[in-house]
C-alpha positions as CSV (number, residue, x, y, z in Angstrom):
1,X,-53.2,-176.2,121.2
2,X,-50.5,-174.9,123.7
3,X,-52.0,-175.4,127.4
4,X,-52.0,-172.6,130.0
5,X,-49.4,-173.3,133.1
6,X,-52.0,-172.8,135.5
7,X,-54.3,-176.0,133.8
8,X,-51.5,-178.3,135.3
9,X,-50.4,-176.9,138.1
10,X,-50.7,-179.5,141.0
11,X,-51.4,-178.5,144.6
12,X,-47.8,-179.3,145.2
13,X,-46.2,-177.1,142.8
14,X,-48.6,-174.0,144.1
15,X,-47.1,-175.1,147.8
16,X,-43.6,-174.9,146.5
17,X,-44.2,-172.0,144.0
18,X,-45.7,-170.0,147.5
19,X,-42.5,-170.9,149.2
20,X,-40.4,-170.0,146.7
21,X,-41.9,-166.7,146.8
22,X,-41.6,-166.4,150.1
23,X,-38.0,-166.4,149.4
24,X,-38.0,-164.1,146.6
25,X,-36.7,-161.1,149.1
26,X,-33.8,-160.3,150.6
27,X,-35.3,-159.3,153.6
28,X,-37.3,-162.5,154.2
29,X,-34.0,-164.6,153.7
30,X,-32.2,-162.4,156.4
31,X,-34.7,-163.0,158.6
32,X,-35.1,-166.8,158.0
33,X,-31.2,-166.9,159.3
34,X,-31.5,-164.4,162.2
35,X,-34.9,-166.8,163.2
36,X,-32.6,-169.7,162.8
37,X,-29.6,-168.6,164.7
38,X,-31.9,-167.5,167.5
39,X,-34.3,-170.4,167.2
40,X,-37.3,-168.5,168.6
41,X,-37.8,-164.5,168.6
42,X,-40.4,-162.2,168.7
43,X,-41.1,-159.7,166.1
44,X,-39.8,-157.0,168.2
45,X,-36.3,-159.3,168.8
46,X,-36.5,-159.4,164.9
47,X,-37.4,-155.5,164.6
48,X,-34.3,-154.7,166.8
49,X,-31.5,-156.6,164.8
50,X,-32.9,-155.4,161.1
51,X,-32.9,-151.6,160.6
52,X,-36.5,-152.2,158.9
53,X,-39.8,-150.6,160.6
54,X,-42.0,-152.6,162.7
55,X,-44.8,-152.9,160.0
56,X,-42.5,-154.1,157.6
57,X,-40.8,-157.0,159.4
58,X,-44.4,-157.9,160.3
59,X,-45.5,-158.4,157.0
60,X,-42.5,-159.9,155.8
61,X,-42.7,-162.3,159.1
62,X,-46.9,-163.3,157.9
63,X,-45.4,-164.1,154.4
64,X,-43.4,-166.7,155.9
65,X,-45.9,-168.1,158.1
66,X,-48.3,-168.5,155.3
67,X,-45.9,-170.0,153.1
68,X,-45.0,-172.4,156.0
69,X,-41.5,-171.9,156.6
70,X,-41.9,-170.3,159.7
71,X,-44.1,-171.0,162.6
72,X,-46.2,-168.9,164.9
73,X,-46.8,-169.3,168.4
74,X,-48.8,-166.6,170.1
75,X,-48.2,-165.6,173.4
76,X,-49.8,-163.7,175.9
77,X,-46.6,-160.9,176.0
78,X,-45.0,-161.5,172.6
79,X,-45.8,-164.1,170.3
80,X,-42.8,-166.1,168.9
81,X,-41.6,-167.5,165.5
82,X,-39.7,-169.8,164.6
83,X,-38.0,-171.5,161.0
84,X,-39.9,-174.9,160.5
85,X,-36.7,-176.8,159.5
86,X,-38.4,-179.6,158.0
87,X,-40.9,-176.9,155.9
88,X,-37.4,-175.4,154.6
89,X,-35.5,-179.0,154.0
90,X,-39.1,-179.8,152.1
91,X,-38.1,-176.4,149.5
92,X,-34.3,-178.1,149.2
93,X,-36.1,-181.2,148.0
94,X,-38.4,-180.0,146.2
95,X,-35.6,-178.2,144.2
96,X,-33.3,-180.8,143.9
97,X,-36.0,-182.8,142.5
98,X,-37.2,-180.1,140.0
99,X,-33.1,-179.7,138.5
100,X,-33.0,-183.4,138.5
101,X,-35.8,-184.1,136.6
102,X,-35.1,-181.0,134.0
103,X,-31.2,-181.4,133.8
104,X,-30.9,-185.0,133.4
């Protein structure tokens, strides 16, 4: 009997398969280099360098947050985010590891 994928899935590899995700979009990787550059923004900084809507770099900025590879710090005028550098050298890792151990 052929087990499902999701009877082995570890904790670990739904983290990574959520950041992963997170990455799946264009969008989200352009703003992971524009946070990076800038080291802090606000949404509105972010709004202002994409041509996306305000809604849309919102939820593309909440994806990213959940999936930990940006932070969130609210403020009482604009709330800030910034890349979690060790969150995205944990997805290098964690990639590495997986082509390693698959292309031995």
């Amino acid at each position: 009997m052929i087990e499902s994928p999701s009877d082995n899935r570890s904790p670990d590899s739904r983290a990574i398969a959520a950041r992963f995700a997170a990455l799946s979009h264009p969008a989200r990787i352009e703003i992971l280099k524009h946070l990076s550059a800038s080291r802090c923004c606000s949404c509105r900084e972010v709004v202002d360098h994409f041509n996306l809507a305000q809604s849309t770099v919102s939820q593309h900025l909440k994806i990213l947050v959940e999936a930990g590879l940006v932070r969130f710090e609210p403020d009482r005028q604009r709330s800030r985010y910034a890349v979690d550098h060790a969150a995205l050298a944990g997805v290098s890792a964690s990639l590495a590891a997986l082509v390693n151990s698959c292309c031995r």
